[in-house]
Every structure is written in C-alpha cells, then in structure tokens.
C-alpha positions in Angstrom: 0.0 0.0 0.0 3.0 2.3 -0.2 3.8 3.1 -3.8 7.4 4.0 -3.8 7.9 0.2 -2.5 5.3 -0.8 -5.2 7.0 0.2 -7.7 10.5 -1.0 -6.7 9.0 -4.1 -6.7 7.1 -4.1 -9.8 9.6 -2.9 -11.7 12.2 -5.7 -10.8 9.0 -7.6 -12.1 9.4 -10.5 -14.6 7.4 -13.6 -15.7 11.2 -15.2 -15.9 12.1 -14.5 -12.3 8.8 -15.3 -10.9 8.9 -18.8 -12.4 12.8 -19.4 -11.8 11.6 -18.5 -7.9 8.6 -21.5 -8.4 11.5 -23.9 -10.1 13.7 -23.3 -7.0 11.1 -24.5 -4.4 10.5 -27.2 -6.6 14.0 -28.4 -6.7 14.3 -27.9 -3.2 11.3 -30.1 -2.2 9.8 -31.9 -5.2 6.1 -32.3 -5.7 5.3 -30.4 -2.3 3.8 -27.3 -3.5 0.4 -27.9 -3.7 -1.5 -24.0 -4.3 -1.0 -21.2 -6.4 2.1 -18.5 -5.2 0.8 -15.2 -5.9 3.7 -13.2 -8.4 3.6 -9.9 -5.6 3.9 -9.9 -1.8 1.9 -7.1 0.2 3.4 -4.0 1.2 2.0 -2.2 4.5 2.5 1.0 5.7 2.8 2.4 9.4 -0.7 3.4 9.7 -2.2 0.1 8.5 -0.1 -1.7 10.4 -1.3 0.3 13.4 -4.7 -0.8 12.5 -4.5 -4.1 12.3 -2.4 -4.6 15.6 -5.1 -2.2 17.6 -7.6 -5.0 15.8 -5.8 -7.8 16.9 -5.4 -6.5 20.7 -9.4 -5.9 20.8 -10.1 -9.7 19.5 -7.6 -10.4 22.5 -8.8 -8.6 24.9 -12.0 -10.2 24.5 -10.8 -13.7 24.0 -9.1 -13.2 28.1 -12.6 -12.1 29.7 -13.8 -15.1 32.6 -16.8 -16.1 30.7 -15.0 -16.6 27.3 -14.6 -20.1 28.1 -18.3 -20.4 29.2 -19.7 -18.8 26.1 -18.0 -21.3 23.8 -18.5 -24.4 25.8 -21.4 -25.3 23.1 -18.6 -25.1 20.0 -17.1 -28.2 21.0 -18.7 -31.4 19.7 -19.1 -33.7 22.1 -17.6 -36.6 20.6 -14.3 -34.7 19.3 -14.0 -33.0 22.6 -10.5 -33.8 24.4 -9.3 -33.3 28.2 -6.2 -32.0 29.7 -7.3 -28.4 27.9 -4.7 -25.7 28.0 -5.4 -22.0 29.8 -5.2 -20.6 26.7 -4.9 -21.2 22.7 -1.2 -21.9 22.0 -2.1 -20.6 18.5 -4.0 -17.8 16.7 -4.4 -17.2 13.2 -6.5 -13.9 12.1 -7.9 -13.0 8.9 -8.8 -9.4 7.8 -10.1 -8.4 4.8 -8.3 -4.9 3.5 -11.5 -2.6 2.8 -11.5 1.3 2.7 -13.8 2.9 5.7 -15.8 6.4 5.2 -12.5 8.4 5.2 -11.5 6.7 2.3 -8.4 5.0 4.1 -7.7 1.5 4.0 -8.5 0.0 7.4 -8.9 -4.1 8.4 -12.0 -6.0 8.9 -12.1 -9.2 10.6 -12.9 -12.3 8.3 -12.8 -15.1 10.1 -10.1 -16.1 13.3 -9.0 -19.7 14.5 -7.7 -21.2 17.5 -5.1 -23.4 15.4 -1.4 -23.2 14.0 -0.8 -21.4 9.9 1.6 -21.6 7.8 4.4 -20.7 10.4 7.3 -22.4 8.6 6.6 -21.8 5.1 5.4 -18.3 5.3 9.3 -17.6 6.3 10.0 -19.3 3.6 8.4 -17.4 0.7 9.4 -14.0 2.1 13.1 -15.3 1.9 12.0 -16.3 -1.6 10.6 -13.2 -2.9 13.3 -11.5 -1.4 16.0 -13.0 -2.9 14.1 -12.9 -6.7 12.8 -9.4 -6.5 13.5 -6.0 -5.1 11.8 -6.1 -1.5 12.2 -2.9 0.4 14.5 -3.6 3.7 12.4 -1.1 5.7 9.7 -4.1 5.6 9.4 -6.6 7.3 7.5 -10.4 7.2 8.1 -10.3 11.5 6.5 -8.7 14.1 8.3 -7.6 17.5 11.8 -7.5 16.7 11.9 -11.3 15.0 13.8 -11.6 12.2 15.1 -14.7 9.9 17.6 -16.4 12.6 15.9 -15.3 16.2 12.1 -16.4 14.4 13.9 -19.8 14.0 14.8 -20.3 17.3 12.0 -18.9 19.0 9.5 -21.4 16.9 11.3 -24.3 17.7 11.4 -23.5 21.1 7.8 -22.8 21.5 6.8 -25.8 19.5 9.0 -28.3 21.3 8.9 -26.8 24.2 11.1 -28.4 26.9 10.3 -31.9 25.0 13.2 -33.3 22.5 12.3 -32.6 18.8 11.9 -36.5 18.3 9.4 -36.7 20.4 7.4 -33.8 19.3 5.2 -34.6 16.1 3.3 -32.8 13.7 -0.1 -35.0 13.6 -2.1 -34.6 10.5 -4.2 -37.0 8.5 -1.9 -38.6 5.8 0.0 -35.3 5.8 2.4 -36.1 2.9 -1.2 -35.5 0.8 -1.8 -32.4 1.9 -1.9 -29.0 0.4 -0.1 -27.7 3.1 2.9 -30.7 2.7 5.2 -28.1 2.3 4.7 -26.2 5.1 5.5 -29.7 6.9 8.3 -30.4 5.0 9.8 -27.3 6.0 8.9 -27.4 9.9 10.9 -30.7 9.7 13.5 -29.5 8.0 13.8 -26.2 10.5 12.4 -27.7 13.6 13.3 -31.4 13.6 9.2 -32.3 13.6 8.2 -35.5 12.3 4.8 -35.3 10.3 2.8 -38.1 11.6 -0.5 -39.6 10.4 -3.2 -39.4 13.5 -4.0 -43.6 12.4 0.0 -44.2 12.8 -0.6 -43.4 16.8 -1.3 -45.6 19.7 -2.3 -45.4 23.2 0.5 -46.4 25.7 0.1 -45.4 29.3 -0.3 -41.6 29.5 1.7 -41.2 26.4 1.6 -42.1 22.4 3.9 -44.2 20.3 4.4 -44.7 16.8 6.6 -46.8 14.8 9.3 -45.6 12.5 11.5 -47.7 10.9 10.4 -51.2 12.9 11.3 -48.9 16.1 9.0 -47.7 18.8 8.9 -43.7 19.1 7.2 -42.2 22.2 5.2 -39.0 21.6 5.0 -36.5 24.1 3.7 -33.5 22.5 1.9 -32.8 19.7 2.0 -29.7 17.1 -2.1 -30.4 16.1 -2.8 -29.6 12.6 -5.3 -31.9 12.4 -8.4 -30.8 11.5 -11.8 -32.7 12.3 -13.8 -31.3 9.3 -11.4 -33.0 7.1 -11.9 -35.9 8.8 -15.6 -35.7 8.6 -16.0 -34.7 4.8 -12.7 -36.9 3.6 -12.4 -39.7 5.9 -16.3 -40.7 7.0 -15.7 -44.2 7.4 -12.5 -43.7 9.8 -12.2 -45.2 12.9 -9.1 -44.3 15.1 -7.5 -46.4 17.1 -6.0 -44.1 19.7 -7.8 -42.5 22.8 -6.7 -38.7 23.6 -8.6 -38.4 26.1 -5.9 -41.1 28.0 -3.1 -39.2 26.7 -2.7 -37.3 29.5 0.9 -37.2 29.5 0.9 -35.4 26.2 1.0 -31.1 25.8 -0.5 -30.2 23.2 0.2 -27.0 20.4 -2.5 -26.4 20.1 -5.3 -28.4 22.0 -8.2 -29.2 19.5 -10.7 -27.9 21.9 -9.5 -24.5 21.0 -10.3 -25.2 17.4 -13.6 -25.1 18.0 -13.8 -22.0 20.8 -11.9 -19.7 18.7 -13.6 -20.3 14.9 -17.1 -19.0 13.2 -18.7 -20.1 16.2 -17.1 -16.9 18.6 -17.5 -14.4 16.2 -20.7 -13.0 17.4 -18.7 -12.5 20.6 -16.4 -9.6 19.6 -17.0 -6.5 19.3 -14.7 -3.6 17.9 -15.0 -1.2 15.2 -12.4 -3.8 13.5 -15.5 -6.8 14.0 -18.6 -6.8 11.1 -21.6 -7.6 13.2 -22.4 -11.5 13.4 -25.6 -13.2 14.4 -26.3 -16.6 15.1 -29.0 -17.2 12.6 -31.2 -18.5 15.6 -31.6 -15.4 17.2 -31.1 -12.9 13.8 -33.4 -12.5 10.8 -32.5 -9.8 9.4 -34.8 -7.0 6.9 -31.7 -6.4 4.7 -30.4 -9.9 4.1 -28.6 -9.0 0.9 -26.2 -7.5 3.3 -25.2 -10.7 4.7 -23.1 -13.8 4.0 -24.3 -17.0 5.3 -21.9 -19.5 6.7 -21.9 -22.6 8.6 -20.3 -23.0 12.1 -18.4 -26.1 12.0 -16.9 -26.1 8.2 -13.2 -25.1 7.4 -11.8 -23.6 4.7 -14.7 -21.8 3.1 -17.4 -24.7 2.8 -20.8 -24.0 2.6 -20.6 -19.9 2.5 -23.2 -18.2 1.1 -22.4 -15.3 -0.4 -26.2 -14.0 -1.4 -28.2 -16.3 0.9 -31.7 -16.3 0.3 -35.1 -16.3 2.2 -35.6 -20.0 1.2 -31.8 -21.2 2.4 -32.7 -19.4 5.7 -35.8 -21.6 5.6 -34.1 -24.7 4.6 -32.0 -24.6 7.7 -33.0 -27.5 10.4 -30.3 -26.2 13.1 -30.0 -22.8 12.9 -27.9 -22.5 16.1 -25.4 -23.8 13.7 -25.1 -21.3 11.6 -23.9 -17.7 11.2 -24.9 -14.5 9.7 -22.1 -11.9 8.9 -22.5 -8.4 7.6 -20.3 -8.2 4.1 -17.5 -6.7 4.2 -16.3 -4.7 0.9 -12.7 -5.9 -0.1 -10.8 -2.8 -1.8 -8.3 -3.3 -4.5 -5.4 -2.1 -2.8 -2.3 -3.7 -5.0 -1.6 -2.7 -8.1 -0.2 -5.3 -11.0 2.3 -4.4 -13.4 -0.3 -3.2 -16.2 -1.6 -1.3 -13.6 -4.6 -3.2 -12.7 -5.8 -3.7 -9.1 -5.8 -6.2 -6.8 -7.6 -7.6 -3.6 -6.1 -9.1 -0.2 -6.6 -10.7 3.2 -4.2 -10.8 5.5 -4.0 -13.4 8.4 -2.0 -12.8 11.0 0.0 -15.4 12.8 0.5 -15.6 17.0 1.8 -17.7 18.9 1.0 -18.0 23.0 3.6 -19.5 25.2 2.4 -21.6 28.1 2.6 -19.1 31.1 2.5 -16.1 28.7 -0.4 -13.6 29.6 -1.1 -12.6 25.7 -0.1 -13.9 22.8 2.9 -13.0 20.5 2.2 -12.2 17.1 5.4 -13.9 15.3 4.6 -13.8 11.2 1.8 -13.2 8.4 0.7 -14.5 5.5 -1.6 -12.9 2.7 -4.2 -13.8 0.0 -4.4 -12.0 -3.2 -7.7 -12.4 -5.3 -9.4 -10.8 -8.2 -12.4 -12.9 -7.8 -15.9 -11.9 -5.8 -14.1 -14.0 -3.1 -10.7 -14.8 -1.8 -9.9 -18.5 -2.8 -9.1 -21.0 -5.1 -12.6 -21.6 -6.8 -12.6 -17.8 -6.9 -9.9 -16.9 -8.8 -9.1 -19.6 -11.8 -7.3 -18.7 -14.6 -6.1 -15.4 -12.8 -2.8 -14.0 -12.5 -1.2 -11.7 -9.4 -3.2 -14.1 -7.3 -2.8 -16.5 -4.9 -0.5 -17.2 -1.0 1.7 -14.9 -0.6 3.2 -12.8 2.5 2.8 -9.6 4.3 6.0 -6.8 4.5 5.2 -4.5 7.0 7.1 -1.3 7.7 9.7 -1.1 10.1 11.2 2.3 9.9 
C-alpha cells in the first residue's frame, strides 16, 4: 500500500524470475507445492499496520474475559471434545479483509479467526524467496516484534517443542504427505526437527503415544495439532481411530483441539470492535436487509458451505439454525496494483503464537491472500494472474 515500495517491486518484475523463484522450491522439495504463489507480496505501511495490531489487541482482549470459556462451551462437539485443555490457545491465526472505511483510508476487517497453527514455517519461507528474486524494500518486514530470519527460527522451535526433545514432538495430520499444506511440513521438519505423523499411525501407551518408524517404537509427548476434524468428517467418513486422547494425559499439546472449535465462526458473534462486522447466530437474527449478509456454517473449514447471497428460502431450509452464522459483508478494496496497472484484492492473516505461562499472545509472522475474484480463494480466482498465497512486508522504519 506504499507506492514507492510498489514500484520498486514491480519494476524488478518478470514472468522469468517469478517462475525461476517456483523452479527453486520445486528443486528444493519436489512435488510439495500444492497452491497457487501469488507473483507480488503485500506492502503495509505504518498506519495500517497500526490498524491491524489495535484490531488484533481488541479480539484479545476479549478472548481473556472469565466467561469466554463459558460462552463457547457449546462449539465443541461432544464426541471430538478432548481433556487436559490448555489456559489458553497456543495458536492464533486472524484474517482481515483490507476494505476502505468512510475516510477513504484503508482499514482491516475481521474475516474469520482460528484457535489453530498457519503456515508458520513456510510463510518464512516465501518472504526469503521473494526476497532474494525481487527488489523487496528492507524497511519491511515479514516479522512482528523485533523477530527476524535467525531469532524467528529459534524462537518457533522452542515454542513448538517446548522443553520436550524434537523427536518426540510430532506434527499430527491425517496422511500429511497429501496435503496441500505438505510443504509447510516439510519445511517445519527441516527447520524444527518435527516428524509429520498420520493421527492412524498413533497408539495409546500409558499416559503417552507411540508410533513406529522404521520397525522402532517412538514415544510422543507432545503434539504440534494440525489436524483438522472437518477434514476428517468430509474426507475420511468411514475412519475409525484407534488411539484415545482423552488417555493421553501425558501429552502437551500446540495447540489443543478444543481451541479449534472456541476460537472459529462459532465466537465471532462475541467480539465487538470497530475492527469486528456484526455477526448473528441465525437463531436469534433475521434480518430485513439480508442482501447484506453472508451466510456460513459454524463447524466447516476452509470456506465450505458460505453463502455469499443467501436467500429467504436457504434461511428456511436450515434445520439447526444454532449452527449457523450471519455476517454483515464486508467490501474488499483493490489495494495492489499489477504491473499493467490493474488492481488487486487481499486478506491478510495474522499469525500468533502464546507461550504456556505467557499472559497474551505474541504475534510472530503473516501471511496474505491475493484475489481478483468476488471471493478470496481458489474456486474464486481460476485462470487469474497476481493471485494466490503470498506474504505480508510490514514497515519497520
């Protein structure tokens, strides 16, 4: 959003280096990247960057009052709920769509926000990446509070492994090397010494959980979760697992699945700021203007059964409506502009990490979304260029 640094950028700009960047992460870890880069990272100014932190603090803020806990009791389902919960979420990820408010500045509105680990080793990577191919303005920065490339390192690993050796910490997905996000786990074993580990590879023993590598017995004491339930559900109905968290009791967790559910679609009617669109729980909301309003379901990740123009008759269609959500629409506005000079939308999401112990999380790292379709995503943007993952650069100075 600063043009000077725009324009550097753009004008070190070519199809050639962009996809010599993409052949270089191929070489480096065949077959792994599974989504579209987007050709541009996101430049943020001082004032924007204000913004989105004063937004961030306010979802905090909110997330630490006593009843919290009690109000979001109801988003866990029962049969996926797991004991031994930590204080607090040991992850946050927050998304904000970039809109312009009634002064004609660009300010952040909140999207969506999940109790549940990102992209934290691969969004490192790309900034390195579009760094070293392009003209990226020092003065910007992929980090928040004084991290940089060598201290983020350490201080991830350390907060992921905690005080428990890297070989027995795991990253538990459901066969992860199929993912979209295989890269991302690629890279956190490669940086942090994680093992990616399918959820049916684990077994209950004692308080613990062991899996077997290589004809050898390896106990798990802690868990980096990026397993998520919904997945399970739509991907895997017929699964049955054959390990018992709930006698795991042995095992910390980053982060525990309960807070999966607490922090999601479900809590968003909870906050309020001038950063928050108002939210309803379509049980208690019907609203005279519904062209204003996205519908989406509670318990779906990764965009599943939104309604962008919901109608009288799918309100009417709707058997539980406790489980669904009403959210006043946001406007993205095109705030990056392509080489030809077109313009471009974004989300950011903003990446935190909180410590056990720690009275408020850290925000560590971001990542960003860049569309040109009615929505951010995949389905939304086909056969587009500029579009795509890519990463926030902050200003510094």
């Amino acid at each position: 959003m600063i043009q000077e640094s725009r324009n550097r950028f753009n004008a070190s700009f070519t199809e050639e280096r962009y996809n010599l960047m993409l052949q270089e992460i191929e070489n480096e870890f065949p077959g792994a990247l599974d989504f579209r880069v987007a050709e541009s990272p996101v430049f943020i100014d001082r004032d924007f960057k204000m913004k989105v932190l004063l937004a961030f603090n306010d979802i905090v803020d909110q997330i630490l009052k006593p009843d919290f806990k009690t109000k979001t009791e109801r988003a866990i389902p029962e049969a996926y709920k797991v004991g031994n919960e930590t204080e607090f979420p040991s992850c946050l990820a927050v998304d904000f769509a970039v809109t312009k408010g009634g002064n004609g500045e660009f300010e952040p509105q909140l999207i969506e926000l999940q109790g549940f680990p990102s992209l934290f080793a691969y969004q490192s990577y790309i900034a390195g990446k579009y760094r070293k191919h392009f003209d990226v303005d020092r003065n910007f920065s992929e980090y928040f509070n004084r991290l940089n490339p060598m201290n983020y390192q350490q201080e991830m690993r350390k907060f992921l492994c905690g005080d428990v050796a890297p070989e027995h910490t795991i990253l538990m997905e459901i066969e992860p090397e199929k993912q979209k996000t295989r890269l991302d786990f690629a890279l956190t074993k490669k940086l942090w010494g994680i093992e990616p580990v399918c959820v049916t590879k684990l077994r209950n023993e004692g308080d613990l959980l062991y899996y077997e590598k290589e004809g050898q017995k390896v106990m798990v004491h802690r868990i980096y979760n990026r397993l998520i339930p919904d997945d399970i559900e739509r991907n895997y109905p017929d699964l049955k697992l054959e390990v018992d968290f709930n006698r795991a009791t042995g095992v910390q967790w980053v982060s525990h699945p309960n807070w999966f559910y607490r922090i999601s679609k479900f809590s968003l009617p909870l906050f309020k700021s001038k950063f928050v669109p108002e939210s309803h729980y379509l049980s208690d909301f019907k609203p005279d203007d519904l062209e204003n309003y996205v519908l989406k379901p509670l318990f779906s990740f990764a965009g599943s059964g939104v309604k962008i123009n919901p109608t009288r008759e799918d309100l009417e269609s709707i058997k539980d409506p406790e489980n669904y959500l009403l959210q006043r629409k946001v406007q993205y506005a095109p705030c990056i502009e392509d080489t030809e000079g077109g313009k471009i939308k974004c989300e950011i999401r903003l990446l935190a990490i909180w410590p056990e112990g720690a009275a408020r999380p850290k925000l560590v790292t971001n990542l960003a979304r860049l569309s040109r379709g009615e929505m951010i995503g995949v389905d939304f943007n086909k056969d587009f260029n500029w579009v795509g993952g890519s990463v926030g650069f902050y200003e510094t100075n």
